[in-house]
C-alpha distance (Angstrom), angle and dihedral (degrees) to the residues before:
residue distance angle dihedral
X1 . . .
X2 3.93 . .
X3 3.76 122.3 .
X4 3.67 118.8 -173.5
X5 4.13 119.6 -167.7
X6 3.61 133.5 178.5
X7 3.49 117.7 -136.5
X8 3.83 120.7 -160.0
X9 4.21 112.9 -163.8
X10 3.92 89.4 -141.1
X11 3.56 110.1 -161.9
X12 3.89 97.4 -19.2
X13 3.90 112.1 133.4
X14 3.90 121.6 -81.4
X15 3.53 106.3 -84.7
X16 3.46 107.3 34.2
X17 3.55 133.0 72.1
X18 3.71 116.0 65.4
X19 4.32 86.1 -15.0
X20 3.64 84.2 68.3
X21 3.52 142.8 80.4
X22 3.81 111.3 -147.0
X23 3.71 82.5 54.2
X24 3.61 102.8 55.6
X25 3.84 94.2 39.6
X26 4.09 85.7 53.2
X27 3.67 83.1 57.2
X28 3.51 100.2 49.8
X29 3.58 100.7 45.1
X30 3.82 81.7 46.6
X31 3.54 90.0 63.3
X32 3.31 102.5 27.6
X33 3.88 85.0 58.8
X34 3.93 91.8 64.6
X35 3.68 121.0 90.4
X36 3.22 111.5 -120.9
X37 3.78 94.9 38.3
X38 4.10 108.9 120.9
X39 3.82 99.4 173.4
X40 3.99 149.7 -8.1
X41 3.68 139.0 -147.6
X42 3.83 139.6 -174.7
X43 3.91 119.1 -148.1
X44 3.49 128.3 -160.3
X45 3.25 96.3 -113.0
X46 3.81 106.0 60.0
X47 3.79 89.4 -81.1
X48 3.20 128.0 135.2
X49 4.14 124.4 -179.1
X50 3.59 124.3 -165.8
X51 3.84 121.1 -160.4
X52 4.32 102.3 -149.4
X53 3.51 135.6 168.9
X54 4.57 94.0 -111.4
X55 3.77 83.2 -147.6
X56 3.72 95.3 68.6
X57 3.64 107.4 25.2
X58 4.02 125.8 17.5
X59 3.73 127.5 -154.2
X60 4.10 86.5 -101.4
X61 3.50 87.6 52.0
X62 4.09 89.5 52.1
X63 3.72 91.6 43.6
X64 3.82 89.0 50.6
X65 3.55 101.8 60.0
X66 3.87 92.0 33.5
X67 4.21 84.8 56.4
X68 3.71 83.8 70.1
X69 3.95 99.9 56.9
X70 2.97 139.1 128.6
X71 3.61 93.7 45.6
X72 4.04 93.2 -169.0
X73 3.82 93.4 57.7
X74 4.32 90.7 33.9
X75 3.73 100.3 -111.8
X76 3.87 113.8 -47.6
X77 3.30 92.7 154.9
X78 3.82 109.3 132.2
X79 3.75 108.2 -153.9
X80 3.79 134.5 -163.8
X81 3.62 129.7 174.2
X82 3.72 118.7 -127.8
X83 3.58 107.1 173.8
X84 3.50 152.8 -21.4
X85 3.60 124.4 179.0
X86 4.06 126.7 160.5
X87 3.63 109.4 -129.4
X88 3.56 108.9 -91.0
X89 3.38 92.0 55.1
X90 4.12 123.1 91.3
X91 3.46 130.0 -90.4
X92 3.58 95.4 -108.5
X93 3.66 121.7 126.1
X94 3.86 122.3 -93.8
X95 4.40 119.2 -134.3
X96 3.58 108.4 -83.0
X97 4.15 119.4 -115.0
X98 3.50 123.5 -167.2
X99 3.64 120.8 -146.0
């Protein structure tokens, strides 16, 4: 399965968020971390998308422990999901869920 969420920085400081990279490596390793998780990209556009095994870990469970990050500005993260779609299915774009 393939998740895709947005995340929006809020009101953390210009150049940090998703422009920085102590941020996006606590993401991946946050991930990367959970079992189930079998890869992890960064878009340009403040998407990320998650490839995971939806027997182990569910998009909720991804949005829960990505909720909590950045731990050095206490979670602003704003999170949305985009998609998530298991391979056979079509490209078409899931409902979107804020978090």
């Amino acid at each position: 399965m393939k998740t895709i969420i947005e995340i929006d920085c809020g009101d953390i400081p210009p150049g940090c968020g998703l422009a920085c990279g102590a941020c996006i490596q606590e993401i991946r390793e946050t991930v990367e971390a959970m079992d189930g998780v079998l890869g992890f990209a960064k878009h340009l556009d403040d998407l990320i998308e998650i490839e995971h095994d939806p027997q182990k870990v569910s998009p909720q469970d991804l949005i829960e422990a990505l909720s909590k990050l950045p731990t050095a500005h206490e979670g602003f993260f704003q999170l949305t999901l985009i998609e998530s779609r298991t391979e056979n299915q079509a490209d078409a774009p899931g409902s979107r869920t804020s978090a």
